[in-house]
C-alpha positions as semicolon CSV with decimal commas, in nm:
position;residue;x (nm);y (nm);z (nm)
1;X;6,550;8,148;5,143
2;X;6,829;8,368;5,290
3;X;6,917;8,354;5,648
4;X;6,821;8,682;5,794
5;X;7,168;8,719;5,987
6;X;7,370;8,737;5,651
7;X;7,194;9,032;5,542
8;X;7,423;9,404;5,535
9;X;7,293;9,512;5,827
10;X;7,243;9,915;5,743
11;X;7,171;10,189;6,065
12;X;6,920;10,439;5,961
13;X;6,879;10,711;6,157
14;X;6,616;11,020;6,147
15;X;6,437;11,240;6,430
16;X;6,085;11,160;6,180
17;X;5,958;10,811;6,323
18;X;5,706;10,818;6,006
19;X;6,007;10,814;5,785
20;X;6,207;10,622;5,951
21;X;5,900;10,375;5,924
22;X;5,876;10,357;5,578
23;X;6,240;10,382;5,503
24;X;6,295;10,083;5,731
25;X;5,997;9,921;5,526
26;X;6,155;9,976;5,218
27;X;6,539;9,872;5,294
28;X;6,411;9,535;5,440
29;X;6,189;9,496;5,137
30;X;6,532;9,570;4,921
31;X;6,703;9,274;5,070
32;X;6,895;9,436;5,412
33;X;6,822;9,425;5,804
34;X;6,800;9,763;5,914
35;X;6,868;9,949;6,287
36;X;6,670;10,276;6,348
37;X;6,827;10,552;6,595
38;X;6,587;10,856;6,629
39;X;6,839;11,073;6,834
40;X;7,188;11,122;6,769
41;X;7,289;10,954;7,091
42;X;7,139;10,655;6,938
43;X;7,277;10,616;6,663
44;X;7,638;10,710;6,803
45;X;7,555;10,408;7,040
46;X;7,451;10,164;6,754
47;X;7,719;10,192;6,571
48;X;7,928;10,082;6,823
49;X;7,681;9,825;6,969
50;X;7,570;9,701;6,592
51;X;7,856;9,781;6,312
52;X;7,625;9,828;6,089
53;X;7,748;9,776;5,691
54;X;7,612;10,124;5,599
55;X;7,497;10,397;5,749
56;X;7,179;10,667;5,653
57;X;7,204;10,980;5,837
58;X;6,947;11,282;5,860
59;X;7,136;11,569;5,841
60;X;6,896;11,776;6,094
61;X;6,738;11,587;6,372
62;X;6,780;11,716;6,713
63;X;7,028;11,964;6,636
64;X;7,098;12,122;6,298
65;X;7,459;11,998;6,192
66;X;7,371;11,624;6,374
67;X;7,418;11,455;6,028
68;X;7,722;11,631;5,992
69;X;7,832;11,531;6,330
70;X;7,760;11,187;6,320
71;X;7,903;11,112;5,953
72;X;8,208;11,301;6,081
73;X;8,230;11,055;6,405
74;X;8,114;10,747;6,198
75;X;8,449;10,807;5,995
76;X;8,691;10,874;6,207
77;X;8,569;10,539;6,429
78;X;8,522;10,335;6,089
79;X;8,630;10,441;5,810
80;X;8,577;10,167;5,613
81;X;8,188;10,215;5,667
82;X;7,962;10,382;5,353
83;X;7,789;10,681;5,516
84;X;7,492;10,827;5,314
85;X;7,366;11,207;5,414
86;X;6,959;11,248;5,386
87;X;6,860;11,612;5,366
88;X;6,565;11,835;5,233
89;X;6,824;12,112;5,364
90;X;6,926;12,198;4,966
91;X;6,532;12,224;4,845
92;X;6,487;12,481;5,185
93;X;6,781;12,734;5,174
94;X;6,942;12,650;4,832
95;X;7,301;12,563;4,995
96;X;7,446;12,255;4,828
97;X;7,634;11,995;5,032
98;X;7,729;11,742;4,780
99;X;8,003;11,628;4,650
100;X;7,959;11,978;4,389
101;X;8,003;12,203;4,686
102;X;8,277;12,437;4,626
103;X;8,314;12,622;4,942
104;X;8,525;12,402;5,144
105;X;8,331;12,124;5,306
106;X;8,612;11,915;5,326
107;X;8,549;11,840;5,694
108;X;8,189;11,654;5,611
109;X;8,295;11,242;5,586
110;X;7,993;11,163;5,408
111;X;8,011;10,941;5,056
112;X;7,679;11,024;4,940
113;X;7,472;11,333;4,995
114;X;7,118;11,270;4,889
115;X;6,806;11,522;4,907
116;X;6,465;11,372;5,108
117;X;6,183;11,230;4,858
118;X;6,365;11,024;4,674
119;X;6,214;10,703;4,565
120;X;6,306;10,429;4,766
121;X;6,434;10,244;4,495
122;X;6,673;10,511;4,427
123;X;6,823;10,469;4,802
124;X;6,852;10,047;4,751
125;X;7,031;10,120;4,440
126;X;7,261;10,393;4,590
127;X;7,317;10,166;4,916
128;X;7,379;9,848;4,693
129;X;7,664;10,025;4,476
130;X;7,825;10,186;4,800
131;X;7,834;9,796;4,949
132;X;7,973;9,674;4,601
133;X;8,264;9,908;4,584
């Protein structure tokens, strides 16, 4: 059995305590230990308090451009760190963020931009092969 303390320790956070819930659920079940933040403040503060191995990021929680904000800061303070970008923003209003975006995005850190309602085995295998790098 694997000691719980070796496990990538990945810092998810969202404003939506039901998802974070069963995100959480899900990442655990897929083999990592996983922080939750609800507010940006909190996850600024865990990633200093926790280095975290990875790090999941609504793009809107308490403000609009907080996922931008905090992929941006999570960067610049470790750059070394995978950040992953959650969003239903993309089904909503049609603007793309990804890594397709042509219209000059270059400021937004993130690695991976992916859209809400994804399976969660779709996240474990996106958050495995940005830890295997």
């Amino acid at each position: 059995m694997t000691n719980k303390e070796y496990l990538p320790l990945i810092l998810l956070a969202d404003d939506d305590p039901d998802y974070l819930f069963q995100m959480k659920f899900a990442l655990e079940k897929g083999g990592f230990r996983v922080v939750t933040a609800e507010t940006m403040e909190e996850a600024e503060l865990s990633m200093e308090r926790d280095k975290p191995k990875l790090a999941i990021f609504d793009l809107m929680m308490e403000r609009d451009d907080a996922g931008f904000i905090l992929s941006y800061h999570a960067k610049r303070k470790h750059p070394e760190m995978p950040v992953i970008l959650l969003t239903a923003v993309t089904a909503e209003t049609g603007r793309q963020f990804g890594s397709n975006a042509s219209d000059g995005d270059g400021w937004i850190k993130a690695d991976l931009y992916l859209e809400k309602g994804l399976h969660p085995d779709q996240l474990i295998e996106h958050v495995n092969s940005l830890l295997n790098r």
